[in-house]
Kinemage of the C-alpha trace (Angstrom):
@kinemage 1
@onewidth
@group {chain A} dominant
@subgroup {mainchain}
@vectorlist {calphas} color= white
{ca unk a 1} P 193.271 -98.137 45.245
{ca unk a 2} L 191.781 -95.120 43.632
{ca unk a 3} L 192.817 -91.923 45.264
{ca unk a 4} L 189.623 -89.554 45.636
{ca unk a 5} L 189.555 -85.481 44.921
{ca unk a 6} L 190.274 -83.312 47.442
{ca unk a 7} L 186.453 -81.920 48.539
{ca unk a 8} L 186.591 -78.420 48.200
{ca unk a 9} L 185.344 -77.021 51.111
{ca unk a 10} L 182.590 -73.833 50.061
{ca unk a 11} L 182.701 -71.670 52.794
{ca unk a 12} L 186.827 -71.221 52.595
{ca unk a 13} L 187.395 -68.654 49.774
{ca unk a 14} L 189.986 -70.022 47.149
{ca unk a 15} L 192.758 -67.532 46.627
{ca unk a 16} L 194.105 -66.950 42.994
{ca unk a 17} L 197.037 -65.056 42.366
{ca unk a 18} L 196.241 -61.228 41.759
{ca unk a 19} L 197.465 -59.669 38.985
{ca unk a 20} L 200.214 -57.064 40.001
{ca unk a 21} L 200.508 -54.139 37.578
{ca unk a 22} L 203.333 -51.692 38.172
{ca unk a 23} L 203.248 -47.933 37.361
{ca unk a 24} L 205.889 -46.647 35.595
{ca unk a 25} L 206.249 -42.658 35.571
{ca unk a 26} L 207.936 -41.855 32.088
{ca unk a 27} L 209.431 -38.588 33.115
{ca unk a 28} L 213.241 -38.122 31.954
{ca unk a 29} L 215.901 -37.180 34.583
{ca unk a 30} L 216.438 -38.321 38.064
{ca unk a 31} L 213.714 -37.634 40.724
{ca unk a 32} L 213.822 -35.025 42.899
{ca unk a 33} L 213.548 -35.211 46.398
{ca unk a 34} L 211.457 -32.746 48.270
{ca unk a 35} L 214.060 -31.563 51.297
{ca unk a 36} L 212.287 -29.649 54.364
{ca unk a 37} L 213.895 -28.219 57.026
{ca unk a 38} L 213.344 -29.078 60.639
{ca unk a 39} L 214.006 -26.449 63.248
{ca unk a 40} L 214.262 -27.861 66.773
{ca unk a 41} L 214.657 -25.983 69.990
{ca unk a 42} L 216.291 -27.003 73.420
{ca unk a 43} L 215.387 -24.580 76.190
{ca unk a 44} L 217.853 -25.260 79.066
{ca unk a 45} L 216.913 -22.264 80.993
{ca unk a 46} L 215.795 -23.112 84.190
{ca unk a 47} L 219.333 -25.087 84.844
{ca unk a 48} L 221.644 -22.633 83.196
{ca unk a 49} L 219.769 -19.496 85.836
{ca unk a 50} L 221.160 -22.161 88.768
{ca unk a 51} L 224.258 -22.739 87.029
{ca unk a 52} L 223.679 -26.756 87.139
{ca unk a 53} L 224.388 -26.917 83.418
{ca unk a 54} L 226.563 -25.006 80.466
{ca unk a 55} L 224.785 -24.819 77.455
{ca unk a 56} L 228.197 -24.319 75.922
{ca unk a 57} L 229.065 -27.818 77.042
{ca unk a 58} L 225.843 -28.969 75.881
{ca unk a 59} L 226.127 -27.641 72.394
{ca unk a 60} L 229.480 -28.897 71.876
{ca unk a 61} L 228.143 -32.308 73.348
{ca unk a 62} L 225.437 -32.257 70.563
{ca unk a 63} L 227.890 -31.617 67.887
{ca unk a 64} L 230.673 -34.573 68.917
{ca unk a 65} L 226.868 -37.342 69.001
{ca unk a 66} L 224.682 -36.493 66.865
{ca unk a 67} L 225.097 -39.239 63.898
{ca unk a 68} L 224.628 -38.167 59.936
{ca unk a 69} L 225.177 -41.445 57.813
{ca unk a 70} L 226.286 -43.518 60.884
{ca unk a 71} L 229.394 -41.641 61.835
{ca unk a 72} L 228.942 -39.593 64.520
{ca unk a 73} L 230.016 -35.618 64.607
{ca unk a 74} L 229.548 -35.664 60.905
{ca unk a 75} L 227.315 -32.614 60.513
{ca unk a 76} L 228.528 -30.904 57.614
{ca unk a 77} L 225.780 -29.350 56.161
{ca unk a 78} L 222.963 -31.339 56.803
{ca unk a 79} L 222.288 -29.870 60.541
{ca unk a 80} L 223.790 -26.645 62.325
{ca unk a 81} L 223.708 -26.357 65.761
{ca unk a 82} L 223.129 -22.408 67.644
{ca unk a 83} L 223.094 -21.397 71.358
{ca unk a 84} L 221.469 -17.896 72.435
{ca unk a 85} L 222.403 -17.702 75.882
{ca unk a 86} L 220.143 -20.664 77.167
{ca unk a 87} L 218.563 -22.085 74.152
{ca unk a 88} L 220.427 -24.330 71.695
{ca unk a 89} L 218.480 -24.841 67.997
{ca unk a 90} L 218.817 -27.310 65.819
{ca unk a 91} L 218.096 -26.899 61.775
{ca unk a 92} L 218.374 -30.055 60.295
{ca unk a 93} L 217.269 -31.739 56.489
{ca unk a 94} L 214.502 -33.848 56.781
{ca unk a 95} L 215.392 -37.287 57.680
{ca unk a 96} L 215.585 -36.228 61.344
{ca unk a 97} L 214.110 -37.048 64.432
{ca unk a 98} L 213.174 -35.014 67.281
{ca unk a 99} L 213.290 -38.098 69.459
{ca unk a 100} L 217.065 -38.547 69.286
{ca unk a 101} L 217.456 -34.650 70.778
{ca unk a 102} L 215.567 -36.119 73.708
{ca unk a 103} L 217.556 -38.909 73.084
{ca unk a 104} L 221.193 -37.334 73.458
{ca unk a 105} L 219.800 -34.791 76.141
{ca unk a 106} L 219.086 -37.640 78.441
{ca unk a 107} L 222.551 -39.090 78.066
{ca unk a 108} L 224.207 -35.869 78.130
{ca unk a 109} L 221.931 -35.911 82.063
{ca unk a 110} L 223.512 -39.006 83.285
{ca unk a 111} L 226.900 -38.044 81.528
{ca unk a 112} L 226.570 -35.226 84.204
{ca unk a 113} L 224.934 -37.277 87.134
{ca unk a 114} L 222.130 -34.880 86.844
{ca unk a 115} L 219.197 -37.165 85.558
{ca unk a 116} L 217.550 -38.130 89.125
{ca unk a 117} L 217.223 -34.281 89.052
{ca unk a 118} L 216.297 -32.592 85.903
{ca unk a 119} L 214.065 -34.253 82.652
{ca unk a 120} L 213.483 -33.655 79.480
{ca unk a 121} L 209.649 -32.060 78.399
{ca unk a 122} L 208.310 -31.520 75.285
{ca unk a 123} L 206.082 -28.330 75.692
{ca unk a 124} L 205.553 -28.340 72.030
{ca unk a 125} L 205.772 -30.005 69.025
{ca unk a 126} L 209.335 -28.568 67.842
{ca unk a 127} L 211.001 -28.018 71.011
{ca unk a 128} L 212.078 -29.625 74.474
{ca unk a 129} L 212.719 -27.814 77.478
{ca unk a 130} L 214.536 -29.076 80.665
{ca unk a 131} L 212.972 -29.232 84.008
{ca unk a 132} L 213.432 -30.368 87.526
{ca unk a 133} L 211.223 -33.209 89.062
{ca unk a 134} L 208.584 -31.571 91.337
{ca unk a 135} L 210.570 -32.948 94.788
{ca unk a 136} L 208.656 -30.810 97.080
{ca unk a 137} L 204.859 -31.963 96.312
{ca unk a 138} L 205.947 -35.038 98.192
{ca unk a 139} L 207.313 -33.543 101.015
{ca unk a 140} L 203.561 -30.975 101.130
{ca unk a 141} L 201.807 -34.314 101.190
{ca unk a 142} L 203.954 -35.784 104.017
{ca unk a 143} L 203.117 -33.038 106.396
């Protein structure tokens, strides 16, 4: 039995391997890395006036969780943590996320049973700022 050629089909486009070409940079030495600095605010005002929260607590909860290199309370040098009064800031190098502060605030909430009551809001792009729910729009609508 004679075998016959596959039929190339016309309207499917044949792909041939493409040609990779790598660049290589000739430049002696190691590369640098450009490192920016991220400043991050945490306003806990509006709890701290009621006395709800401590920003003291807070801070100190930020410095035991927050993870450099996988190990937690491992800041070193990489981020520092400051409180005035009722706002906590953050400098950190650049691989860092603004996300895990929202991240950590939320669990330090529910740490404290407080997350049915107050959230977390960005107002900005470099800070958060903690706020209670609006509770008594429902009970205006009610009436």
């Amino acid at each position: 039995l004679a075998q016959e050629a596959p039929r190339k089909n016309p309207r499917r486009a044949v792909s041939e391997p493409a040609m990779v070409t790598k660049v290589v940079s000739k430049k002696g030495g190691a590369e640098k890395t450009k490192k920016t600095t991220l400043k991050f605010t945490l306003d806990c005002q509006q709890p701290a006036d009621d006395n709800i929260i401590e920003t003291k607590d807070f801070e100190q909860f930020l410095m035991r969780r927050i993870k450099v290199d996988g190990k937690p309370g491992n800041l070193g040098e990489k981020i520092t943590i400051n409180r005035e009064k009722a706002k906590i800031h953050v400098t950190a190098e650049s691989p860092f996320s603004k996300r895990y502060l929202k991240y950590l605030g939320k669990k330090y909430l529910k740490a404290q049973q407080l997350r049915d009551f107050l959230r977390i809001v960005a107002p900005n792009k470099t800070s958060y700022q903690m706020r209670y729910f609006n509770i008594n729009d429902d009970k205006d609508e009610e009436e």
